[in-house]
C-alpha positions, -999 to +999 in steps of 0.1 A: +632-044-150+624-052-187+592-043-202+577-082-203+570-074-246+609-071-250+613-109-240+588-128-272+608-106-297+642-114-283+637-152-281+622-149-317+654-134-330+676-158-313+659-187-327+657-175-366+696-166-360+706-199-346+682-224-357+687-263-353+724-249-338+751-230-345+774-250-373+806-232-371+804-224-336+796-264-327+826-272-350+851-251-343+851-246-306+857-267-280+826-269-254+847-264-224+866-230-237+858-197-223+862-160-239+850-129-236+849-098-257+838-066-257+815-043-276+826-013-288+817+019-301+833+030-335+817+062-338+802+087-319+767+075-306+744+074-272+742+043-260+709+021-260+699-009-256+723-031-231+691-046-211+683-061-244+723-076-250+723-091-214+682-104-216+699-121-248+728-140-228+704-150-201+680-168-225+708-184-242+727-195-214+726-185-181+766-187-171+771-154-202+780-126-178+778-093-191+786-063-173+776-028-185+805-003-186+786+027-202+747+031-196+717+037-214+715+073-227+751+080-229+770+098-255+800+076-263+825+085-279+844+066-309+867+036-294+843+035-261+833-001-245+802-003-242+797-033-226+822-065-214+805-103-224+823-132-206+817-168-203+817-201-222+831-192-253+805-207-278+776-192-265+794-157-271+796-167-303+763-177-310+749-148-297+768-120-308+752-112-340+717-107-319+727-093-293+745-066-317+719-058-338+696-051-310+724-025-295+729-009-328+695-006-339+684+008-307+712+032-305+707+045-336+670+059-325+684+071-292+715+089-311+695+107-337+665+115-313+693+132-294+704+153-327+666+163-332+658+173-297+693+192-291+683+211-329+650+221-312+663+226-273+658+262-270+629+264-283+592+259-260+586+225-284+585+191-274+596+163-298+576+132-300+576+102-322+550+082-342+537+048-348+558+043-378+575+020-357+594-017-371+565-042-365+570-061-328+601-037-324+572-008-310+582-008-272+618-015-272+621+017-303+595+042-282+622+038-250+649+043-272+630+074-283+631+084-244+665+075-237+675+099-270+655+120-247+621+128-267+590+118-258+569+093-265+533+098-292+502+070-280+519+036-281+487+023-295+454+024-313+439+026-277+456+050-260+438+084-272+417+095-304+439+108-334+413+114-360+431+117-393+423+122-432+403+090-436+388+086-411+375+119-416+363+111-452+354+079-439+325+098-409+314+123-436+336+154-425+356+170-395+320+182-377+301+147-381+338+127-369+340+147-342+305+144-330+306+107-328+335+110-311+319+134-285+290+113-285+312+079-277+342+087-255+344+102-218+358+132-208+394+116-196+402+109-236+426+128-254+409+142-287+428+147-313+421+158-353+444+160-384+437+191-406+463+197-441+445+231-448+435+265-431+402+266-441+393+231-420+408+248-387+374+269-381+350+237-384+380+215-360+380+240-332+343+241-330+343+202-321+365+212-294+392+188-296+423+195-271+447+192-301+447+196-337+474+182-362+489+202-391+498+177-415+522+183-442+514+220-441+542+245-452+557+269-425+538+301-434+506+280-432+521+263-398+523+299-391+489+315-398+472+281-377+490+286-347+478+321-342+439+308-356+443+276-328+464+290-297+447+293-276+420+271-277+440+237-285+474+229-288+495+222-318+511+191-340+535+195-368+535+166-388+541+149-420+580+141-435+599+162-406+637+154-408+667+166-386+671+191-415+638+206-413+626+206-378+644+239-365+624+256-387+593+235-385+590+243-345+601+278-353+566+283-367+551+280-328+539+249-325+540+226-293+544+195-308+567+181-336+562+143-339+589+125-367+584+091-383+621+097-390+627+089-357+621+051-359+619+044-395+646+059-411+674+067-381+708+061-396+729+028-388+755+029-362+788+008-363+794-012-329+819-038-332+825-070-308+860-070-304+871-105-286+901-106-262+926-133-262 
């Protein structure tokens, strides 16, 4: 079953793509013609997204079938179908370009959370993702961060306490934020503080939080706070990881590596709708 936020943001999309109706679609096909075409991979890529591709056809029209021939969390190779999309042939038309770019955009953050988590998959770290996500895009790109097999940061705001720089300099310093905190919150809720230099780790730890973030620290820092946290909280790397970098970044000990990179900045992948006569 789709998560129910998918649905707002793909009825959105269709109606900015198609409008009052589609012109060249209305005047170039007849309305009784059928087609169907298929999607296809053109280069190497794990495959996410199809629930959105057929929740596209089914708001638009109803008789679109599509059938799935390569599920979610898949490596496909190039030249694989994806998917098959059959039915009246204008409303394949008018869809396509929607239903695409929510396959390809979603596959792109499954294929290169695969790449990160494979680079890291020997090692006792787990790779999570952020909030940096594309605004009303957050729940369909944190399952396509689970289907590229990482896991998933808070969703929200409201999901657990991540005290970072300003709110810090906002409460007056680590030992007054965390106080308030103490002082607010039950015992169920996940505490959480962002630290960019040794010397705050001493004044974070004694607030007790369960996990403290190293943000933007270099390795041989990373280093020296894992041994001054473990093991009295666990660990969060931070701050402009890439593919490139976070081999070494989880090297330094930590349990945690969380990527913006993930969401914001995963390279484009090439899936083409090729129609058959």
């Amino acid at each position: 079953m789709l998560p129910r936020q998918w649905l707002p943001l793909i009825q959105m999309a269709l109606e900015e793509d198609i409008g009052q109706g589609d012109l060249t679609t209305l005047a170039t096909i007849p309305p009784d013609a059928r087609g169907r075409f298929e999607f296809v991979a053109r280069q190497p890529l794990v495959v996410c997204g199809l629930d959105a591709v057929e929740l596209t056809y089914q708001i638009l029209d109803p008789a679109v079938r599509v059938t799935r021939l390569i599920p979610d969390g898949t490596r496909a190779e190039k030249g694989a179908r994806l998917a098959r999309i059959e039915g009246p042939a204008a409303s394949l038309l008018s869809g396509e370009r929607v239903a695409l770019n929510f396959v390809q955009h979603l596959s792109a953050i499954a294929t290169i959370t695969r790449q990160v988590v494979e680079l890291v998959a020997d090692l006792p770290v787990t790779v999570l993702d952020t909030r940096k996500t594309t605004p009303g895009w957050r729940p369909m790109e944190k399952y396509a961060v689970r289907v590229g097999g990482a896991k998933n940061h808070r969703y929200g705001l409201s999901d657990a306490i991540l005290i970072k720089d300003n709110h810090i300099a906002a409460a007056g310093g680590i030992g007054p934020a965390l106080e308030r905190v103490r002082q607010t919150v039950g015992p169920t809720v996940v505490i959480e503080i962002e630290v960019d230099r040794l010397e705050q780790i001493p004044e974070a730890l004694a607030g007790r939080p369960h996990g403290i973030l190293l943000d933007n620290m270099d390795l041989e820092s990373m280093r020296q706070a894992v041994a001054m946290i473990h093991p009295h909280a666990w660990v969060e790397a931070s701050g402009g990881i890439r593919p490139e970098t976070v081999r070494a970044v989880a090297e330094t000990g930590v349990d945690f590596v969380s990527l913006g990179y993930l969401t914001h900045s995963a390279p484009a992948v090439d899936i083409g709708a090729d129609w058959a006569d």
